[in-house]
N, C-alpha and C positions, 0 to 999 in steps of 0.2 A: 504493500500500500504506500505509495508518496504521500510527504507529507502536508501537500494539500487535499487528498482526501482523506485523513487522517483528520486533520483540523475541520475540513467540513460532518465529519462525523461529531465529532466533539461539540458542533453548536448544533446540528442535529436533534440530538442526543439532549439538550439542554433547554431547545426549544418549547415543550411540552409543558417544563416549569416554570418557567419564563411567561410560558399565558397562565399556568394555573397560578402565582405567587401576582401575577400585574396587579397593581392596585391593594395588595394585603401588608398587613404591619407585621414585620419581624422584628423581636425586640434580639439583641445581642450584648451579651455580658463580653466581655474583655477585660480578663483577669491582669494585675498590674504584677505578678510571677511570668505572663507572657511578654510584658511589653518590655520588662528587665532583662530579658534573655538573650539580644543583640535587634542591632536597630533595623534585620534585613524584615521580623518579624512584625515589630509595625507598619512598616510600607507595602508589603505585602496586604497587612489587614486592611491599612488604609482604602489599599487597589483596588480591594474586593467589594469593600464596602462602597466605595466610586461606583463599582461597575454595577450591582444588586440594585443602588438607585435609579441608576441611567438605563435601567432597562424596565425599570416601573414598579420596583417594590418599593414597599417604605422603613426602611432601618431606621430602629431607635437602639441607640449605644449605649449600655450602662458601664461603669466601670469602678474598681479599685482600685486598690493601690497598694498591697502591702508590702512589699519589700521597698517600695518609694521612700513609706513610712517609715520602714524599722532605721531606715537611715537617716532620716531628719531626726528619729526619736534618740536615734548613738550623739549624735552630734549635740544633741541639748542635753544631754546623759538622764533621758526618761525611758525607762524599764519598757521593755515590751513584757508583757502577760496575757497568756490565753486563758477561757475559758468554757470549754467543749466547743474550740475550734473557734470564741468572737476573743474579742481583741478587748481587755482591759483599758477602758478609755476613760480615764482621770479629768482636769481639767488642763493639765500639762501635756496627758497625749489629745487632747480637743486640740488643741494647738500645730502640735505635730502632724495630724490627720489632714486637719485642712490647708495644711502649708502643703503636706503632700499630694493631697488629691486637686485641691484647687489652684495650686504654684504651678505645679510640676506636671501632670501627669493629664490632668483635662486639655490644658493647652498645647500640649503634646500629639494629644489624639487629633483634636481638632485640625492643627497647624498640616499634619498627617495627609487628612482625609482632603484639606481645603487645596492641597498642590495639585491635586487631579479636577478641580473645579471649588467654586464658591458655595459648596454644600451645609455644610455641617457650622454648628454655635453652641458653646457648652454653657450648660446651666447645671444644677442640681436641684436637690425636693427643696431645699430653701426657696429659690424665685416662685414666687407668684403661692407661697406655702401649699408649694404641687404633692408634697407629700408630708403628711403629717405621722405626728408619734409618739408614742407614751415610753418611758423605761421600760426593757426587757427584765430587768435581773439588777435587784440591788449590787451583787457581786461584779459587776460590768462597770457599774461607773454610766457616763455618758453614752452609755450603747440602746439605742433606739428600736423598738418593734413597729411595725408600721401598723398603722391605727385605718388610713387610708388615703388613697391616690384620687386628686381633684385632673382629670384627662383635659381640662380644658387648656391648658399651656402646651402642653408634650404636643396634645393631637392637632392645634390651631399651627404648633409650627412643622409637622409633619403635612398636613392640608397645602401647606403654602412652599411647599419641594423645600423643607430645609429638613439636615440629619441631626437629631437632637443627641447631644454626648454628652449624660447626666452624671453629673460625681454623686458619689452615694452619702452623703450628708442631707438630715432635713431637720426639721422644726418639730417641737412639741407646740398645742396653743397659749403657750404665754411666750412663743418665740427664742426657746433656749435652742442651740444647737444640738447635733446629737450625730454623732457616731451611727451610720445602718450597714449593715451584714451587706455588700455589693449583690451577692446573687442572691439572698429575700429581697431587697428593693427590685432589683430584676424582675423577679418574679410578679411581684404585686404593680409593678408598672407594665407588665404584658399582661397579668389579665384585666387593669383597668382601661387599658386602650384596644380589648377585643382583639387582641394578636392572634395573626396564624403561628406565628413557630416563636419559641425561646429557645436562644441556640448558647450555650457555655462553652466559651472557649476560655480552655484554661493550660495548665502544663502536666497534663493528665490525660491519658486515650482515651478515657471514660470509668466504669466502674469494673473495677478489676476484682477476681475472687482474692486471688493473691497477688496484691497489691507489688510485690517483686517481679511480677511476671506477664508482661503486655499479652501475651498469648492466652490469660485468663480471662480475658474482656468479657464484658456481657453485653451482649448488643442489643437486648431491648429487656425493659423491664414495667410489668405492671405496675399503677401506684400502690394497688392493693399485697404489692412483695414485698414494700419496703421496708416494713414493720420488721416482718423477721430479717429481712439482711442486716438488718442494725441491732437487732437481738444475737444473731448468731455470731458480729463481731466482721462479717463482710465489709458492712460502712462503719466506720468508725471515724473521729478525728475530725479535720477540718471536709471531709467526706461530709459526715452529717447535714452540715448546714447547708450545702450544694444539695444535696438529693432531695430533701424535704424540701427546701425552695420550688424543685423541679414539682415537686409533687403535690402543693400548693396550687400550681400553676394549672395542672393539670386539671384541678380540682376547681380552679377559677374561672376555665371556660376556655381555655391556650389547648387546640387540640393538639400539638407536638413538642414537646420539650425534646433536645440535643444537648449532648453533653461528648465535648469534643475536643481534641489536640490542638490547640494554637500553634504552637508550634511545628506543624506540617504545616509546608509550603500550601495556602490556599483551600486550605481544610473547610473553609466558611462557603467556598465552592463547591467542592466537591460533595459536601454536605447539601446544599440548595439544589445544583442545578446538574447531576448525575445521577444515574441508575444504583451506585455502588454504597454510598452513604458511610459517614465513619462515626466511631463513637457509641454513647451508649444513647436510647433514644426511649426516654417517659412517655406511656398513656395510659390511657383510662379503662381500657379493651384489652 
């Protein structure tokens, strides 16, 4: 086969989903373990996310940041601390959070995505108080549950062909800040905007039995499994709060959650607009 028909199979092949995704919201998490990884990885992502727009779907970007963080938090000598996988957030790591998510790593994405066209404008659940939130867990500190997601910001600028890339910080109602989980805010901002797909890209194939061993992958799981995977000790860790976000989601109205390798060249691709699909991939069925 030459490689021009090689390549016309390739959009062939892609065409299918390209009508079925026209006009539908994907929201996409973009873990900040991937964007730390080398710089060919967010341009890449950028590209992708260029391209998914330019061809009629509508990407909403959420993101974290932790290793951004764990750096800004060395440098002002404030402790990182987990707990079952969220982040111990003082009023010293409040600080450190949104130097990193809002400094460093939202303008980043954006600057990214905006070299392939004038797309994308970063906000978080603070503007327009698009998402609100009450304390998870005395033991957290400033870490936020989300209470609920107002669509009217995210979707008015999705309407209007722009790609919204949300830092995961928002507001309780008396306007404190707050630390939120990047993939729970994912999640509850794809099922307040009616999303077809939530897609996780993170630095992970998906869910692995054994977690040492990519060849354990599971490639599709009900929501109704999750329960025991995390009784039996399958999910565990910063795991947890990924699957159950997915599984939320699921349960929110998102008929496809993905949970996916950032790290593969154009994984975000190969996931949308091929036959083959990678990663692990939540529903309800």
């Amino acid at each position: 086969m030459s490689s021009f028909s090689g390549s016309a199979s390739v959009l062939i092949e892609a065409l299918p989903y390209i009508q079925r995704f026209n006009g539908k919201i994907v929201v996409i998490k973009y873990g900040g373990s991937v964007l730390s990884s080398d710089g060919e990885s967010l341009e890449t992502f950028a590209a992708d996310v260029a391209l998914i727009h330019s061809v009629g779907m509508k990407p909403v970007v959420v993101h974290g940041g932790g290793p951004q963080i764990d750096r800004i938090a060395t440098a002002l000598g404030v402790e990182s601390r987990f707990v079952d996988g969220l982040r111990v957030t003082g009023a010293s790591m409040l600080e450190a959070v949104q130097m990193g998510l809002l400094g460093l790593v939202n303008p980043e994405i954006v600057r990214a995505i905006n070299r392939h066209g004038d797309f994308a404008s970063g906000v978080s659940g603070v503007d327009g108080s698009s998402v609100l939130v009450r304390p998870k867990d005395e033991r957290l500190g400033f870490v936020g549950e989300v209470v609920s997601v107002d669509p009217s910001l995210l979707g008015g600028m999705v309407d209007d062909g722009v790609i919204p890339v949300v830092a995961s910080i928002a507001v309780d109602s008396a306007g404190q800040l707050y630390n939120v989980n990047a993939d729970t805010l994912a999640s509850s901002v794809a099922a307040a905007l009616g999303a077809e797909k939530l897609i996780y890209l993170s630095n992970v194939p998906g869910v692995l039995r054994d977690p040492q061993n990519p060849a354990t992958l599971i490639n599709q799981i009900r929501v109704g499994e999750i329960a025991a995977l995390i009784e039996s000790g399958i999910i565990g860790g910063g795991m947890i709060p990924k699957v159950t976000a997915a599984r939320d989601a699921v349960e929110g109205g998102v008929a496809r959650v993905h949970m996916i390798d950032g790290r593969v060249p154009h994984s975000l691709l190969l996931e949308l607009l091929t036959d083959r699909g990678v990663g692990t991939m939540f529903s309800g069925d």
